[in-house]
C-alpha positions, -999 to +999 in steps of 0.1 A: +000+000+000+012+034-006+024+054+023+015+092+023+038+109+049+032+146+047+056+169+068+042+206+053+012+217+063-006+255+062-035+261+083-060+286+093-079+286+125-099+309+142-109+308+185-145+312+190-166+342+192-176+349+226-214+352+235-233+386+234-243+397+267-278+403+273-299+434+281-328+427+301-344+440+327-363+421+362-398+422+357-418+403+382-454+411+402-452+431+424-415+443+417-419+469+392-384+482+397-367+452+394-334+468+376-310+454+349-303+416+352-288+407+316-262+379+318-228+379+306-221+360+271-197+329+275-162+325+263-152+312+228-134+281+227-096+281+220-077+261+195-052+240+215-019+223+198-014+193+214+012+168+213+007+132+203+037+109+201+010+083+182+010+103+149+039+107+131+027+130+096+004+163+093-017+143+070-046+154+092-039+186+082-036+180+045-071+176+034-088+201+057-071+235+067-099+254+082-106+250+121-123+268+144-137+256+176-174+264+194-186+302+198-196+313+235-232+310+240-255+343+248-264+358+283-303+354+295-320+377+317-327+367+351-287+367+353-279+338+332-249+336+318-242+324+288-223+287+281-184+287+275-175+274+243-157+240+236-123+244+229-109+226+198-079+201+206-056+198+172-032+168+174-004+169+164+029+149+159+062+154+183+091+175+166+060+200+151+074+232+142+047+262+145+052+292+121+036+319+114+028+342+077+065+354+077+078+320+090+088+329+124+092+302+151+060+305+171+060+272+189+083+241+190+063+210+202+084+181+213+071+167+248+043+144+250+012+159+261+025+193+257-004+217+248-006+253+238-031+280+228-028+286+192-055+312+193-078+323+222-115+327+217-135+359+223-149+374+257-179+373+261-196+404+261-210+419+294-245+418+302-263+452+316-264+439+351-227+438+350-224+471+333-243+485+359-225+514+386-233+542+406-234+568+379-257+546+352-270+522+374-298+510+345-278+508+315-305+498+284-272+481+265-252+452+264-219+443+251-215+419+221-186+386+222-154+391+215-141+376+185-115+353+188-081+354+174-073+345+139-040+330+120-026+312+099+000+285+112+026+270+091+036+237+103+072+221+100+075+186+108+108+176+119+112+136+136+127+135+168+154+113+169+187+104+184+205+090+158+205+097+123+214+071+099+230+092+065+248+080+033+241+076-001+214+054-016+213+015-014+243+015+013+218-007+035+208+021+059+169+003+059+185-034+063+203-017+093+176-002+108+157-033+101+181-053+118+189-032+149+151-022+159+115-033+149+112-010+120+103-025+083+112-002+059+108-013+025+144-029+011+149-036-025+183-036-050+175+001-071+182+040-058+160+058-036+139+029-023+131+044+004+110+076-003+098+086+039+117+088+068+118+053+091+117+058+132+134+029+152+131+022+184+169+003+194+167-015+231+197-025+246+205-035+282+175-010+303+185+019+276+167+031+243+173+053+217+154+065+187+171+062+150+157+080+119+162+061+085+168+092+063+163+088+019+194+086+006+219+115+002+236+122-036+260+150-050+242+178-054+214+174-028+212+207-015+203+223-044+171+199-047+188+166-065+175+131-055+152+129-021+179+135+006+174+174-001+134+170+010+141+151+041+178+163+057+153+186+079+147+154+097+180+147+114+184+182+126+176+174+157+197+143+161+224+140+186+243+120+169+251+112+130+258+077+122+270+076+084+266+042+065+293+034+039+288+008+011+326-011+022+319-039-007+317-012-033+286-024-052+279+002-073+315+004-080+317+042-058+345+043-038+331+042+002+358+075+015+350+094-017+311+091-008+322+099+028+332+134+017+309+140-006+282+132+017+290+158+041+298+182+020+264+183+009+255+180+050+279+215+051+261+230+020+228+222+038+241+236+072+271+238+085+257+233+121+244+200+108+280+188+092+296+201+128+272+171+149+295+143+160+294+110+134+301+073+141+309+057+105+294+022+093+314+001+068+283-021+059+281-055+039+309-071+054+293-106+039+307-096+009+343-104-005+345-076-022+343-058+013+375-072+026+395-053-006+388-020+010+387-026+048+422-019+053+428+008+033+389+027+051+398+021+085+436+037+086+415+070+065+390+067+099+413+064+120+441+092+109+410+115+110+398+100+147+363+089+134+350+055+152+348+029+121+327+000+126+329-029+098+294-046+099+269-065+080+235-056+083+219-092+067+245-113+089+243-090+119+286-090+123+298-062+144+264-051+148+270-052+194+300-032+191+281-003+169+253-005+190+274+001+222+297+025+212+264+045+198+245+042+230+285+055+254+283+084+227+246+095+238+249+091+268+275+115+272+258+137+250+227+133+272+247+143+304+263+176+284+224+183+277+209+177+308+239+200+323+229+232+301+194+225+305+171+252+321+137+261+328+125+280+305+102+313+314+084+328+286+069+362+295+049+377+269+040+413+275+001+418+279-010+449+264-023+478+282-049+495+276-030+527+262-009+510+239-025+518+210-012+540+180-027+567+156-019+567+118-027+594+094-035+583+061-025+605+026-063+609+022-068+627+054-084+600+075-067+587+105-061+547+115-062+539+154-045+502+160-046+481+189-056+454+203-077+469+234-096+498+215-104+474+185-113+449+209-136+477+229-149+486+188-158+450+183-176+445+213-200+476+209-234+475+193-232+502+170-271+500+167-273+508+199-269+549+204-267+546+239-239+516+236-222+543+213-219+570+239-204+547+263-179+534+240-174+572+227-164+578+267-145+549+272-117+558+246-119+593+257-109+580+288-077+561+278-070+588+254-076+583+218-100+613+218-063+633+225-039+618+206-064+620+174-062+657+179-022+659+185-021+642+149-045+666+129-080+650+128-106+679+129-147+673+135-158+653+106-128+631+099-131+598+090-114+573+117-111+537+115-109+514+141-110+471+135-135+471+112-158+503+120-157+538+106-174+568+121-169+607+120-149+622+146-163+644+167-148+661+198-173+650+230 
């Protein structure tokens, strides 16, 4: 059956709308003053990333790319508040880079279970009982929900794994990995058999360790030749590289002239990558022709201080002594890691409510951005003339009234805020 392993994807999500609050007023016998008691809407849903170490492609994400998860539900009179939208849980595999529209790193998801708000849904809007204070104590409005976030995510999938096995095509990196964990790539006698990254989970003694099966590496790689270019991505993360050689020559290449040319292509692709520590594989020992250039590979190993390990994938020769001197290598990597690891604090600034700029435009109307006064512009019911006013004082308050008038705008100039345009008028 064919495989489809996807690890590209562009979405767009959206969090919930939050629920309009309501404006109502107590009206029972013998109570004719009751006052305001319109609920508050409920909170849109959010649109959570989470990790899940059970998938392993974005193919989820390939045939839909619109998601959004439940808007907040409406206040009631009598006080009832409206429901909280669901949010939406989005699944997706470990080693999921998050990007956004100009490719910047948002979020990088590697741990199991990890889970993070890709876009928050809406407030819900306030109800009149809650809008209700000493100076307007029966306000005939309500607020309407927030809406929630939007973007559009770019996701990056790269595998987590320890090791990385690299080398040119049909050097027997998928019989290796075949024979050292329970991974069944497919194996065959022609180029670029393998077309999708393998995962491998290796046991040994009460240790593990992950190895990626990477397509085949040729000259000219980086600059999109063969598959290798599509897929290097995937042993970034790798600890360690552990480069497979074709020591019986059956293709008639010589093994040390792949070698170089191998990472030089890694050095092309980046140099960061060619710099990560490599254990060498001579593979096929079972064949005679193998023996013709063992001598002659391990002194060029050895005069450059690389650990050369003569094996044979089918037979399983030399196969312990790779394995061990691949798990000593981690775990001193491991140690170095979990030395120079430390908690990491993320603060993001929240904005205030003044942080908000005025633009004026070359046709004479003025632009006010930011996120509190459009949220305040969104959440107004512009049919509504009393809703109006209050929004009208609320900005005065925080200041856009003033710093419309330090850039120019005179009565009857059109302003935009979010979505809405109105005349200004000085209050």
């Amino acid at each position: 059956m064919f495989k489809i392993f996807i690890d590209e994807a562009k979405i767009f999500i959206e969090g919930g709308r939050g629920g309009n609050g309501c404006a109502s007023f107590h009206r029972e016998k013998y109570r004719p003053k009751g006052g305001p008691d319109g609920g508050d809407g409920g909170k849109g849903g959010n649109v959570v990333l989470s990790v899940d170490s059970k998938l392993h492609t974005l193919i989820d994400f390939h045939y839909r790319r619109y998601f959004k998860p439940e808007d907040g539900g409406h206040g009631q009179g009598n006080n009832k508040r409206g429901k909280d939208g669901k949010d939406l849980v989005l699944r997706v595999p470990p080693g999921t880079v998050v990007k956004d529209e100009q490719g910047n790193v948002l979020f990088d998801l590697a741990e199991e279970d990890e889970q993070i708000v890709a876009a928050k849904g809406g407030l819900g809007g306030r109800g009149n009982a809650s809008l209700a204070n000493l100076l307007k104590k029966v306000p005939g409005f309500a607020e309407k929900g927030e809406p929630g976030e939007k973007r559009e995510l770019l996701f990056d999938l790269k595998c987590l794994a320890d090791v990385g096995l690299i080398g040119y095509p049909n050097v027997g990196k998928s019989t290796l990995i075949s024979r050292i964990s329970k991974a069944k790539p497919k194996i065959a006698d022609y180029p670029f058999t393998t077309t999708v990254p393998h995962l491998g989970v290796v046991k040994m003694d009460d240790e593990s360790f992950i190895v990626a099966d990477v397509p085949g590496l040729i000259e000219g790689a980086h600059r999109g030749r063969g598959l290798g270019h599509v897929f290097l991505k995937h042993v970034e993360r790798a600890s360690l590289l552990v480069h497979v050689l074709d020591l019986a020559s059956v293709e008639e290449r010589d093994p040390i002239d792949d070698f170089e040319k191998v990472n030089n292509e890694l050095k092309k692709y980046s140099p960061k990558l060619a710099r990560r520590p490599q254990i060498v594989v001579g593979n096929k020992m079972d064949l005679p022709t193998a023996s013709d250039n063992l001598s002659r590979v391990s002194v060029y190993f050895k005069d450059r201080k690389y650990q050369f390990f003569p094996v044979s994938a089918v037979t399983g020769e030399g196969i312990n002594a790779f394995l061990y001197a691949v798990l000593g290598d981690l775990k001193i990597i491991w140690q170095k890691k979990l030395k120079r690891r430390k908690k990491r604090i993320i603060i993001k600034p929240r904005e205030g409510i003044k942080d908000f700029k005025v633009i004026k435009k070359e046709d004479g109307s003025f632009l006010v951005q930011g996120a509190y006064v459009e949220r305040l512009v969104s959440m107004t019911d512009m049919n509504n003339e009393e809703a109006i006013l209050y929004l009208q004082k609320r900005l005065r308050k925080i200041g856009v009234e003033e710093e419309l008038v330090k850039a120019g705008a005179k009565e009857k100039d059109l302003v935009k805020i979010g979505p809405i345009e109105f005349d200004f008028y000085l209050s």
